[in-house]
LUMLUMPA-961823 format. One record per residue: x, z, y of N, C-alpha, C in turn. Coordinates in pm, whole numbers, always signed. Example, Ala and Ser with C-alpha at 12.3 -4.5 7.8 and 13.67 -1.06 7.14 Angstrom:
2
@neast=+1319	nup=+780	nnorth=-569	caeast=+1230	caup=+780	canorth=-450	ceast=+1320	cup=+780	cnorth=-330 $
@neast=+1285	nup=+708	nnorth=-225	caeast=+1367	caup=+714	canorth=-106	ceast=+1290	cup=+787	cnorth=+3 $
// end
This chain:
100
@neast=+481	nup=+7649	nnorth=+843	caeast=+405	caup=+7591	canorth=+953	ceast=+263	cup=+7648	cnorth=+948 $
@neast=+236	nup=+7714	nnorth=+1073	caeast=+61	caup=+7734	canorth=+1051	ceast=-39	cup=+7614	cnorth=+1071 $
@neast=-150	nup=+7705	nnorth=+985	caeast=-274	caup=+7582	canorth=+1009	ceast=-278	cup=+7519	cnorth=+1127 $
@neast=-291	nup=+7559	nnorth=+1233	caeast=-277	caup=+7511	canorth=+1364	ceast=-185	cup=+7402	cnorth=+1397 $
@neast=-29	nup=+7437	nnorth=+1366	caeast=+66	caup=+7353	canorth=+1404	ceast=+37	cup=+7245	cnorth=+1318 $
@neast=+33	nup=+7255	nnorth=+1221	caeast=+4	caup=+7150	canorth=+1108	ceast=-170	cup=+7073	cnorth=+1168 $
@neast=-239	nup=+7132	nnorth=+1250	caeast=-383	caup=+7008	canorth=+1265	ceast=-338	cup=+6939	cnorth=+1389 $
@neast=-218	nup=+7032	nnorth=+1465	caeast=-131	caup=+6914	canorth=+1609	ceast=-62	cup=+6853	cnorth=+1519 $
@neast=-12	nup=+6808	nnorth=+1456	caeast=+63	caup=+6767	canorth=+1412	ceast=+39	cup=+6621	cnorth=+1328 $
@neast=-59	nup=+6669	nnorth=+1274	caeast=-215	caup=+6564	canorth=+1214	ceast=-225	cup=+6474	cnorth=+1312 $
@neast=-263	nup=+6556	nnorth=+1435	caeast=-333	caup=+6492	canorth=+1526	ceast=-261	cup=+6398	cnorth=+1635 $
@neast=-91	nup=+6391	nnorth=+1655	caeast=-35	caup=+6380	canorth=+1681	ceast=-15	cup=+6221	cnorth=+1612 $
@neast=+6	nup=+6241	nnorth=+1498	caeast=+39	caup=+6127	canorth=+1362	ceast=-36	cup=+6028	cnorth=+1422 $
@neast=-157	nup=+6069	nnorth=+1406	caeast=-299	caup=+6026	canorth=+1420	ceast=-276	cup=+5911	cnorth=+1504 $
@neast=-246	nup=+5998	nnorth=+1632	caeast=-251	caup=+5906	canorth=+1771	ceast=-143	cup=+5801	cnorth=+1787 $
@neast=+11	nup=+5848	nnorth=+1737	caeast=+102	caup=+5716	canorth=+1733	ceast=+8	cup=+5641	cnorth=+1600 $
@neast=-31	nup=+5634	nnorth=+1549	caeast=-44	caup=+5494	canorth=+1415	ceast=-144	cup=+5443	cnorth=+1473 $
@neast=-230	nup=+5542	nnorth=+1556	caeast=-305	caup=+5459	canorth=+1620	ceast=-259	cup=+5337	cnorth=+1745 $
@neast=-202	nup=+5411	nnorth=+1817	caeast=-114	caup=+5330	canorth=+1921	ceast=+2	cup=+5173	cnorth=+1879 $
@neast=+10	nup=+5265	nnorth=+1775	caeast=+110	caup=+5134	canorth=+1688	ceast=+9	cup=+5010	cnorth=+1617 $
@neast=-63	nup=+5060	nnorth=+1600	caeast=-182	caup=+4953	canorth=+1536	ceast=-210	cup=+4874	cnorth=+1625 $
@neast=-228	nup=+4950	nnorth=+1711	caeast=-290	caup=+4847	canorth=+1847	ceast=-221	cup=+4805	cnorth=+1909 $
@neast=-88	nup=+4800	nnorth=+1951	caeast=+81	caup=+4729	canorth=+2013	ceast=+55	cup=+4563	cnorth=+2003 $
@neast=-8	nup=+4559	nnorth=+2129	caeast=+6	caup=+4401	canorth=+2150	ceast=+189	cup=+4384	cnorth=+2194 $
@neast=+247	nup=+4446	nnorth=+2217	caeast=+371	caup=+4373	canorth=+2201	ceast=+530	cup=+4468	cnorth=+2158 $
@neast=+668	nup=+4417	nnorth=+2138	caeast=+708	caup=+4522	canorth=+2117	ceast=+757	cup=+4645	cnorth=+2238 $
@neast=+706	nup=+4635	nnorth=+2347	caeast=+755	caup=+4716	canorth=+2469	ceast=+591	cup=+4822	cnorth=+2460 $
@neast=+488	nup=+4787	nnorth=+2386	caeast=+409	caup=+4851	canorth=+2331	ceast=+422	cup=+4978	cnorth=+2222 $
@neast=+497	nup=+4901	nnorth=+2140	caeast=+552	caup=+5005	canorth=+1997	ceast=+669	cup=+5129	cnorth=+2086 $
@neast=+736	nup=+5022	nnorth=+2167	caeast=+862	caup=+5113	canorth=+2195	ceast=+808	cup=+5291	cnorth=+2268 $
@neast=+689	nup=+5204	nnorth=+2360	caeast=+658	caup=+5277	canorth=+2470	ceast=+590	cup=+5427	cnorth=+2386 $
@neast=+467	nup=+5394	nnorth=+2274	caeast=+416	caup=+5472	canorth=+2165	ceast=+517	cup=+5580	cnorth=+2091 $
@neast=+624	nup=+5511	nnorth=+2066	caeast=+739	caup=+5572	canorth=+1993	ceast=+806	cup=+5689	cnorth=+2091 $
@neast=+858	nup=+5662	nnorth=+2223	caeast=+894	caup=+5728	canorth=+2331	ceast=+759	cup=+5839	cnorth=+2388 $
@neast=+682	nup=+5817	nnorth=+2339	caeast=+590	caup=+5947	canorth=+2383	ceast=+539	cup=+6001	cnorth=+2264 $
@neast=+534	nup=+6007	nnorth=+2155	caeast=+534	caup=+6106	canorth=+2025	ceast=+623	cup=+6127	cnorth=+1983 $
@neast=+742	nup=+6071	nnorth=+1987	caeast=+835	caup=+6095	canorth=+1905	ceast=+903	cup=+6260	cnorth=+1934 $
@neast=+902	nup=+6274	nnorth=+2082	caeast=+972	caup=+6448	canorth=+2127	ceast=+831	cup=+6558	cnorth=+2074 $
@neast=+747	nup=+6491	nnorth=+2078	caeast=+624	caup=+6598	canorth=+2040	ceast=+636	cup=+6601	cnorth=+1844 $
@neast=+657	nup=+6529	nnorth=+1789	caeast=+666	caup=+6536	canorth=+1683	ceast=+794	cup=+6530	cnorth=+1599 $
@neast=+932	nup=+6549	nnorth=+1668	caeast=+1022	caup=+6599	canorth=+1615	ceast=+1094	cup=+6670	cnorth=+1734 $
@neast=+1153	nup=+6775	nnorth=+1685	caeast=+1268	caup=+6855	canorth=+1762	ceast=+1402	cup=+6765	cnorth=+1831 $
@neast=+1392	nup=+6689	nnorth=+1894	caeast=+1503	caup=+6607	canorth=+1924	ceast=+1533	cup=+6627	cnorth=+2066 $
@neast=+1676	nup=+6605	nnorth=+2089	caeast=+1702	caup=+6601	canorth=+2242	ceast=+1735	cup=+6475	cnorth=+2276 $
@neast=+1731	nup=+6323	nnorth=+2198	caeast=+1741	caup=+6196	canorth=+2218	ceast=+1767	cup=+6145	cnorth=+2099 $
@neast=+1660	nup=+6015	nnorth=+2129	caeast=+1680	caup=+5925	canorth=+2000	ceast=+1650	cup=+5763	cnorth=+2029 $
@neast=+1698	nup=+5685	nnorth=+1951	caeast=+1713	caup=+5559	canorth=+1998	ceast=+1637	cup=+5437	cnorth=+1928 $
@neast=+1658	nup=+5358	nnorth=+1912	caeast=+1611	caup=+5230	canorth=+1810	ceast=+1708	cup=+5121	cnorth=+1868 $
@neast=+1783	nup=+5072	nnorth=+1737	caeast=+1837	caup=+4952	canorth=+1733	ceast=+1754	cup=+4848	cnorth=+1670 $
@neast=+1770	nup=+4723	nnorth=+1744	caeast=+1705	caup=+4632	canorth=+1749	ceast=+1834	cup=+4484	cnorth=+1724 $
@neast=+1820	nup=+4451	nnorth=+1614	caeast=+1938	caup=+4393	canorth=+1549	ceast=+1932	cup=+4238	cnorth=+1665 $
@neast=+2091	nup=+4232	nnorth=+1701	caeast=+2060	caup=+4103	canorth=+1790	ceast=+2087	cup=+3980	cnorth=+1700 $
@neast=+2015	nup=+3843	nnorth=+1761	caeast=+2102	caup=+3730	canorth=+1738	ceast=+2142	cup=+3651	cnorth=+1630 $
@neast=+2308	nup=+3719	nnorth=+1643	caeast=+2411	caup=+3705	canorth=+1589	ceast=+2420	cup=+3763	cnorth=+1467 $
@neast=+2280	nup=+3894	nnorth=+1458	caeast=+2363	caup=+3962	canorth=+1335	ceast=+2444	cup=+4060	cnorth=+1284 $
@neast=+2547	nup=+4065	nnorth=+1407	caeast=+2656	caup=+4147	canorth=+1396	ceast=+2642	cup=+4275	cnorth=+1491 $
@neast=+2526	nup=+4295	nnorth=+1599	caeast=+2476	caup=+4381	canorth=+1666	ceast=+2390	cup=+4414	cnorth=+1650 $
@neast=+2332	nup=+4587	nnorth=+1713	caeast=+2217	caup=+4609	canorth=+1758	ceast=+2192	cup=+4653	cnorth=+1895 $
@neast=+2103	nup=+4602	nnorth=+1992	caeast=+2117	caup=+4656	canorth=+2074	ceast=+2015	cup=+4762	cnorth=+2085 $
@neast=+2088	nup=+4857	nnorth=+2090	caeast=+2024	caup=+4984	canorth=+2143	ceast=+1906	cup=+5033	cnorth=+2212 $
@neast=+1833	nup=+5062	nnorth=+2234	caeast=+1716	caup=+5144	canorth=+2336	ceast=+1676	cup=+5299	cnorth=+2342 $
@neast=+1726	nup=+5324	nnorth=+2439	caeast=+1669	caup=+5461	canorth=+2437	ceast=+1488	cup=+5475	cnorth=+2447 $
@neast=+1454	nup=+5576	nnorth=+2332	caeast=+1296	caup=+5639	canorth=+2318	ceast=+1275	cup=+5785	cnorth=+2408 $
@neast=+1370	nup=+5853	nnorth=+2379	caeast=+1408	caup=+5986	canorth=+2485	ceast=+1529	cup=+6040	cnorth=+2449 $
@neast=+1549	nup=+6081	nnorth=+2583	caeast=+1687	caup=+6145	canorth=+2630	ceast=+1647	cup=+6272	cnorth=+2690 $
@neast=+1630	nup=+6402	nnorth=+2676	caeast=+1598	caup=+6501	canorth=+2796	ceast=+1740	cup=+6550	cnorth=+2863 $
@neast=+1855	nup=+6499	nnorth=+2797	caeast=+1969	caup=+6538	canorth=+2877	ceast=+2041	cup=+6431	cnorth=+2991 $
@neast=+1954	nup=+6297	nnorth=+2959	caeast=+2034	caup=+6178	canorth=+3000	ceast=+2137	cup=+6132	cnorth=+2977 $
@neast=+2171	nup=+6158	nnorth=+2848	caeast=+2314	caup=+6137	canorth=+2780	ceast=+2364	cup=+5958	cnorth=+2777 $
@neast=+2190	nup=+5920	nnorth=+2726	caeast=+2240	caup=+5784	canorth=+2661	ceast=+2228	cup=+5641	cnorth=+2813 $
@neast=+2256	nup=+5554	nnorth=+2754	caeast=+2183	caup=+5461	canorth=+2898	ceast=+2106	cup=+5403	cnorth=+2853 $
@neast=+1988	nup=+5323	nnorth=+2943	caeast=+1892	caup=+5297	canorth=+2906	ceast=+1843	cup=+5133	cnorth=+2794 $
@neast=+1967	nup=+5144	nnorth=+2788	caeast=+2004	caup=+4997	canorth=+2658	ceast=+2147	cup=+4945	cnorth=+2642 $
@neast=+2190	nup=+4956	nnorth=+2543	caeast=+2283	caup=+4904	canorth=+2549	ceast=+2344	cup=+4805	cnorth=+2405 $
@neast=+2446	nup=+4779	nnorth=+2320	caeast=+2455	caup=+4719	canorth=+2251	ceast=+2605	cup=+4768	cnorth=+2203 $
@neast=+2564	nup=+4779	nnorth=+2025	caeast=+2630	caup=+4876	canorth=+1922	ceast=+2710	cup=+4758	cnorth=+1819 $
@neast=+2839	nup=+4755	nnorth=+1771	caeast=+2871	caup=+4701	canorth=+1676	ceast=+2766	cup=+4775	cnorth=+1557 $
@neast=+2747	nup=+4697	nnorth=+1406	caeast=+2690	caup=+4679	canorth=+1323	ceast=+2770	cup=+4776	cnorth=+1223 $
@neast=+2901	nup=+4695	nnorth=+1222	caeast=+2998	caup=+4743	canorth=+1122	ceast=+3037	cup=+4880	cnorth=+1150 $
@neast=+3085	nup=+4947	nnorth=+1079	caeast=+3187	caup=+5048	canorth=+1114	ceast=+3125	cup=+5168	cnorth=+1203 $
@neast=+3013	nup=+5107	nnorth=+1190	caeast=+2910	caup=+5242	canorth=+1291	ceast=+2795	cup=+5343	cnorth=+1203 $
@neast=+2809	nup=+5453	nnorth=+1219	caeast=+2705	caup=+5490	canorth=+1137	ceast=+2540	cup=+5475	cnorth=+1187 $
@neast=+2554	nup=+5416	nnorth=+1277	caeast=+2406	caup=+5328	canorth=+1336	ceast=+2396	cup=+5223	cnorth=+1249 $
@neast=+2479	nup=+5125	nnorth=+1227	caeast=+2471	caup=+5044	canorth=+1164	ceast=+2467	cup=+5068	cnorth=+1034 $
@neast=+2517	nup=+5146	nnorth=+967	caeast=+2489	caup=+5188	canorth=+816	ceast=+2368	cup=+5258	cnorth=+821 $
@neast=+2315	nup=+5301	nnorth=+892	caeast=+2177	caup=+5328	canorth=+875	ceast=+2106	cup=+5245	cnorth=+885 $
@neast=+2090	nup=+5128	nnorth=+987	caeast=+2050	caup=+4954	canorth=+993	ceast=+2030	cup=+4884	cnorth=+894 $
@neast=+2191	nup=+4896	nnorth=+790	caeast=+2190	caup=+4790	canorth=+677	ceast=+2134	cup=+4860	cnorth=+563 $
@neast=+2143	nup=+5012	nnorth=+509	caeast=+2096	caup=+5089	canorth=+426	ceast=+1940	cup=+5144	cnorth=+417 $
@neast=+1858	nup=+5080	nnorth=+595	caeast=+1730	caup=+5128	canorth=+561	ceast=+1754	cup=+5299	cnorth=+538 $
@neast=+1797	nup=+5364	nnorth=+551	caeast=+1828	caup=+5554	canorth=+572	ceast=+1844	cup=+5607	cnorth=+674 $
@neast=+1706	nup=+5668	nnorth=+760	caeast=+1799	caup=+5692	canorth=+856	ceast=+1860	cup=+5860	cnorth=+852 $
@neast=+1930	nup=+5825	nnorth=+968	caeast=+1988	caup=+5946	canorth=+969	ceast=+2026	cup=+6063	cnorth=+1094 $
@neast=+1998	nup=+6228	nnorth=+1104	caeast=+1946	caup=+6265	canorth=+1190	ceast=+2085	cup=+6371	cnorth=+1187 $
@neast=+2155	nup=+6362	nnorth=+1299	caeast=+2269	caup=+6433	canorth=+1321	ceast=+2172	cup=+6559	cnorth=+1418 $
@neast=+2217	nup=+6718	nnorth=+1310	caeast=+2183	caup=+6815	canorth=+1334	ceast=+2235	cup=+6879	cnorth=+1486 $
@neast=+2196	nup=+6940	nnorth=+1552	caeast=+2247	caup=+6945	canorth=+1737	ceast=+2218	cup=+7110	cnorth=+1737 $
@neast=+2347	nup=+7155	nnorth=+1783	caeast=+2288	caup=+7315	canorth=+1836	ceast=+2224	cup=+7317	cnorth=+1943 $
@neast=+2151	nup=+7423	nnorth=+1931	caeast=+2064	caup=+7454	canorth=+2093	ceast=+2071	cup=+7595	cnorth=+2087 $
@neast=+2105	nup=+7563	nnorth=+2249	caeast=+2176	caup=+7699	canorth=+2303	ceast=+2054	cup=+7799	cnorth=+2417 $
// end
């Protein structure tokens, strides 16, 4: 990484922890998360589960999509999902994507 990419990158950090600090609510955090998150990782969509209830779910939110793959919320069994083993294990985990 050059010096450069590495002081955007800084600077980038910078601005979500800042934004997150200041999140009067969670449609605040979400919103922070959905606009650094494509600038500071290579992703073509990523989500946050948000454990419901019951326990036994998460429901879903999309942060970004640039293909429109996902919908804009929805709700994931716990078990048997590797969303959910990333949920209960605290690990997350980043399924590698070709780009063409």
């Amino acid at each position: 990484m050059q010096a450069d990419d590495c002081g955007r990158q800084l600077e980038l950090l910078d601005g979500l922890i800042t934004e997150l600090t200041d999140a009067r609510s969670e449609a605040d955090v979400l919103a922070a998360a959905a606009r650094y998150l494509p600038k500071l990782l290579p992703v073509e969509r990523a989500s946050i589960g948000l454990p419901t209830e019951d326990g036994l779910h998460l429901e879903m939110r999309e942060l970004c999509d640039i293909r429109n793959m996902l919908p804009q919320s929805y709700v994931l069994q716990i078990e048997g999902t590797l969303t959910g083993q990333a949920y209960r294990t605290g690990q997350a985990w980043i399924r590698p994507t070709s780009r063409s």
